[in-house]
C-alpha positions in Angstrom: 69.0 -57.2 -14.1 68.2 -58.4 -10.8 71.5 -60.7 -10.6 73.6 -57.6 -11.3 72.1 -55.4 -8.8 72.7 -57.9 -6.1 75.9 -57.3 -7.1 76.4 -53.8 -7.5 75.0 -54.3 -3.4 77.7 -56.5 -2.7 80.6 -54.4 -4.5 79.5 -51.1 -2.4 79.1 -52.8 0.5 82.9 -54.4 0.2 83.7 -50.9 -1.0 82.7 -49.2 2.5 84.4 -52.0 4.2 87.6 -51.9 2.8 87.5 -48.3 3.4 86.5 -48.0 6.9 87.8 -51.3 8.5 91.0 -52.4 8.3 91.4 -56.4 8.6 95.4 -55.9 9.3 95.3 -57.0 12.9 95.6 -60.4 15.2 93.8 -60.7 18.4 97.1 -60.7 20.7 97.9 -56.9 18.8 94.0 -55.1 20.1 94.5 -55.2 23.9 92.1 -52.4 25.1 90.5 -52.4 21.5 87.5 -52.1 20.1 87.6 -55.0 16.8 85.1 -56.4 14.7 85.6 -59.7 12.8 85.3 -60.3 9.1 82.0 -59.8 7.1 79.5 -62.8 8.1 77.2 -64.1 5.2 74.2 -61.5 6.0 76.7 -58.6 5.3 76.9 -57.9 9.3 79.7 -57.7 11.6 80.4 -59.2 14.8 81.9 -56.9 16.8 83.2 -56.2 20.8 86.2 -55.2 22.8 89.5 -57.0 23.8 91.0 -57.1 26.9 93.1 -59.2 28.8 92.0 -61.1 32.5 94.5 -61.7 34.2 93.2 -65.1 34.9 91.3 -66.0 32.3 93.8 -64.4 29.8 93.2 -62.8 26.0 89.3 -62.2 26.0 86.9 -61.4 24.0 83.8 -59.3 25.2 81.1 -59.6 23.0 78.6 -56.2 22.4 76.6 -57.2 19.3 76.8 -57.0 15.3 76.4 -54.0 13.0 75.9 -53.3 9.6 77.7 -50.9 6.9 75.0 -48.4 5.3 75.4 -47.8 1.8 76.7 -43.8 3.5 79.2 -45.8 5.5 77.3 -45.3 8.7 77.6 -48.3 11.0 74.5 -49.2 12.2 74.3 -51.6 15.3 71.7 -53.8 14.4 68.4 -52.8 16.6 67.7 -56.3 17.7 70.9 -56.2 19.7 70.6 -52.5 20.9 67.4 -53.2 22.6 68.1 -57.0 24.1 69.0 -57.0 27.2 71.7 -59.5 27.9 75.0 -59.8 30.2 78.4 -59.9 29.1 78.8 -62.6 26.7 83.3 -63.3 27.0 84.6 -66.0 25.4 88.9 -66.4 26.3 90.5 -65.9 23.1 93.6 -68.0 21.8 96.5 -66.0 19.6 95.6 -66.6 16.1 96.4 -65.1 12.3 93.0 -64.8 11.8 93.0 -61.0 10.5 90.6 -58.8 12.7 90.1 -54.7 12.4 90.5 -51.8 14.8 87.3 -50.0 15.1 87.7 -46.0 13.8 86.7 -44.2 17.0 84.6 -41.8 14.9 82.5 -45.0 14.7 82.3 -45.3 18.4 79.5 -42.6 18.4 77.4 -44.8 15.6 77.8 -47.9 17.6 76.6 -46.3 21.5 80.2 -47.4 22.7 82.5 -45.2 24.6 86.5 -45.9 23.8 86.7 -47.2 27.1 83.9 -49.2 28.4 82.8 -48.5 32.1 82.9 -52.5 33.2 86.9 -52.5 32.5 87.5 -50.2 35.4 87.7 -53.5 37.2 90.4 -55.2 35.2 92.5 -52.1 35.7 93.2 -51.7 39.3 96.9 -52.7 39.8 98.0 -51.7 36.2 101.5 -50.2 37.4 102.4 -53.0 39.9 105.4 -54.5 39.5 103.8 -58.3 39.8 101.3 -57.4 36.9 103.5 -55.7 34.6 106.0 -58.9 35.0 102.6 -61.3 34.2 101.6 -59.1 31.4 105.5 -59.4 29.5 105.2 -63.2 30.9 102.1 -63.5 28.5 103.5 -61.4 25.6 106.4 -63.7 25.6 104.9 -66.7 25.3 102.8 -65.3 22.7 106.0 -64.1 20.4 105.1 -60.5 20.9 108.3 -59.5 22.2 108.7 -55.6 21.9 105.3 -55.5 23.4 106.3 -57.5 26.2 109.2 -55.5 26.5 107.1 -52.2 27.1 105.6 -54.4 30.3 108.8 -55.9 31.4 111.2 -52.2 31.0 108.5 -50.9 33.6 108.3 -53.8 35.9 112.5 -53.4 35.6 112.3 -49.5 37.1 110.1 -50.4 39.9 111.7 -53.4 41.2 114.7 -55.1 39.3 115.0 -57.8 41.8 111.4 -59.1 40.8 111.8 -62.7 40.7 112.3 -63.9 37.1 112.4 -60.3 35.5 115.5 -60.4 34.6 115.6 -64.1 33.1 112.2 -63.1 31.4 113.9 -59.7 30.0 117.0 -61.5 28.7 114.5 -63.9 27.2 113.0 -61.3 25.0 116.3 -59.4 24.1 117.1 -63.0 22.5 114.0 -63.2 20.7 114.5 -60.1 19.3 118.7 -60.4 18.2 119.5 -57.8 21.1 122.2 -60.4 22.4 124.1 -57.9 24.5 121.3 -57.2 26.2 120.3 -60.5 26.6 123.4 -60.8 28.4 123.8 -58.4 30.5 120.1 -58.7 31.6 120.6 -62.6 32.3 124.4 -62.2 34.0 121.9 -59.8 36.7 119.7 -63.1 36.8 122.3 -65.7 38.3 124.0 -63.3 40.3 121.1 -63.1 42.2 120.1 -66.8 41.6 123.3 -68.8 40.6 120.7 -72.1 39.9 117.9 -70.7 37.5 118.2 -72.9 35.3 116.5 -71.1 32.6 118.5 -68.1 32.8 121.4 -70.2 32.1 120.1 -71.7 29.3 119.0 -68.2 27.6 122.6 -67.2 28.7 123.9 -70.3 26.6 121.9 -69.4 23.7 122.6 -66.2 23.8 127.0 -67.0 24.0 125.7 -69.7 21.1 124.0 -66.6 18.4 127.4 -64.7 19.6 129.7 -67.5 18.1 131.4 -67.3 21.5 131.5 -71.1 21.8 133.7 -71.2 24.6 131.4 -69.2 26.7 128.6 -71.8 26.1 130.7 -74.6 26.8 131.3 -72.8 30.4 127.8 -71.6 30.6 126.8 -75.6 29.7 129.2 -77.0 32.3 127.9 -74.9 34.9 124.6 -76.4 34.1 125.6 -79.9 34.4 126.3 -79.3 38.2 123.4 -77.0 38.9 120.4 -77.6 37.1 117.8 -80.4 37.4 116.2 -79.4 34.1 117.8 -82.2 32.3 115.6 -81.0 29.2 117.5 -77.3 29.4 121.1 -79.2 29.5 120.1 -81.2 26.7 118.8 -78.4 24.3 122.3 -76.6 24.9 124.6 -79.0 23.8 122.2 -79.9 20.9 122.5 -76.0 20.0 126.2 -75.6 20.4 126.4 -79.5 18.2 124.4 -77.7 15.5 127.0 -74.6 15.2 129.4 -77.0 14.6 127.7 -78.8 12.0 127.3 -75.5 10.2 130.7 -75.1 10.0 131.2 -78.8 9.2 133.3 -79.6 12.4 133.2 -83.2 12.9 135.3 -83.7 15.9 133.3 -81.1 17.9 130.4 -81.8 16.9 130.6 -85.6 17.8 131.3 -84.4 20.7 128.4 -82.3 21.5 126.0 -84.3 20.0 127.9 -87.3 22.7 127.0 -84.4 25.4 123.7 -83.8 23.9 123.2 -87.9 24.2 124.2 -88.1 27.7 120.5 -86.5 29.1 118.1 -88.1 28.0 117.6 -92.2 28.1 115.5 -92.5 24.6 114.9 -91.0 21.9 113.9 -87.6 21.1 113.6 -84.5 19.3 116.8 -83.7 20.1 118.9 -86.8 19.3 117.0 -87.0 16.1 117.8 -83.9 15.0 121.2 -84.8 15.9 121.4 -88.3 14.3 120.2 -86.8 11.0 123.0 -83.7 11.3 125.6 -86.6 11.5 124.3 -88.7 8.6 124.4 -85.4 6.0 128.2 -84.5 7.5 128.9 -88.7 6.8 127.6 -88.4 2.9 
């Protein structure tokens, strides 16, 4: 008897918590979000807002742990209401590990307001042009392109000279298939600098996911006269190889993968890739 009421407890209080929290969310999706993490073995949850430092990066600032009531009220554990404690941040990496959006008619339950007093001071150059660039940069390298996007399209309006908007816009329009823009945005990029080298690479990829090869080979020789990112000339000729190993194009793709050879002195991930390509098209 005892056994299966410990389990009835356990079934209604997964019940609530399927109900009222939604674990459908990644850290790098709850920027200015109140979150709790997953059900700890003493049925509470850790929970505290998300923001992002622009030093320090994705963060994590801790408020306390609550528990679900049996009526779905949240109740913030009284231990942690009344301690007295500074902010407890820890800088978060991008993970999968699944996380939930607080309901704001929880906010009420937990004493937090949907927009905590202390983030006034992360806020104060939010439409600058330099910060809105930094927060598409960070998107980016996190592989949340439309978000970074929203960041970058601003940045764009205010000042679309901005040095590296345009490269970092053309880089998300590739991510995300919008080639034409890619290309337009990245033609804007080395007009104004002819020698950013990582424009014309993301403008090779992008003339290499348009099947206009003889664009990249342009785009590529360009490179070879311009760029000291041996790394960036290297990766292009290893793409444009690859296209023509789909297609099973021996001649040109011996000679890519000769052009791919050419920058760097040992082995790598590159001329493996390359060495194995040639060995399947050689069966």
């Amino acid at each position: 008897m005892k056994y299966s009421l410990i389990l009835l407890t356990l079934f209604t209080t997964n019940f609530y918590a399927q109900n009222l929290l939604q674990f459908d969310k990644r850290n790098i999706q709850c920027e200015d979000k109140w979150i709790a993490y997953q059900m700890d073995k003493d049925s509470t949850y850790t929970f505290g807002f998300i923001y992002i430092d622009s030093k320090a990066g994705l963060t994590f600032n801790y408020e306390g742990k609550f528990k679900i009531e049996k009526n779905g009220v949240f109740n913030k554990l009284k231990s942690e209401v009344e301690k007295e404690v500074g902010f407890i941040k820890t800088r978060l990496q991008p993970n999968r590990i699944a996380i939930a959006e607080i309901p704001e008619a929880k906010f009420k339950e937990l004493h937090i307001e949907k927009t905590p007093n202390w983030l006034k001071a992360y806020k104060t150059d939010e439409n600058s042009v330099d910060r809105l660039y930094r927060w598409g940069y960070m998107y980016n390298s996190w592989n949340e392109f439309e978000k970074a996007l929203t960041y970058l399209k601003k940045a764009d309006k205010i000042n679309s000279k901005f040095k590296g908007l345009q490269t970092e816009l053309g880089f998300s329009y590739n991510a995300l298939g919008k080639f034409d823009d890619a290309e337009f945005t990245l033609k804007k990029a080395i007009n104004e600098n002819p020698e950013d080298c990582y424009a014309l690479k993301e403008l090779a990829y992008t003339y290499t996911r348009l099947v206009n090869f003889e664009k990249v080979a342009e785009t590529y020789l360009i490179m070879t006269k311009s760029c000291t990112e041996q790394t960036f000339i290297q990766e292009t000729a290893h793409n444009l190889a690859y296209e023509y190993f789909k297609i099973k194009d021996t001649i040109n793709f011996i000679k890519w993968k000769t052009e791919a050879e050419k920058w760097s002195k040992s082995e790598n991930q590159y001329t493996k890739n390359l060495n194995n390509m040639q060995a399947e098209l050689e069966k």
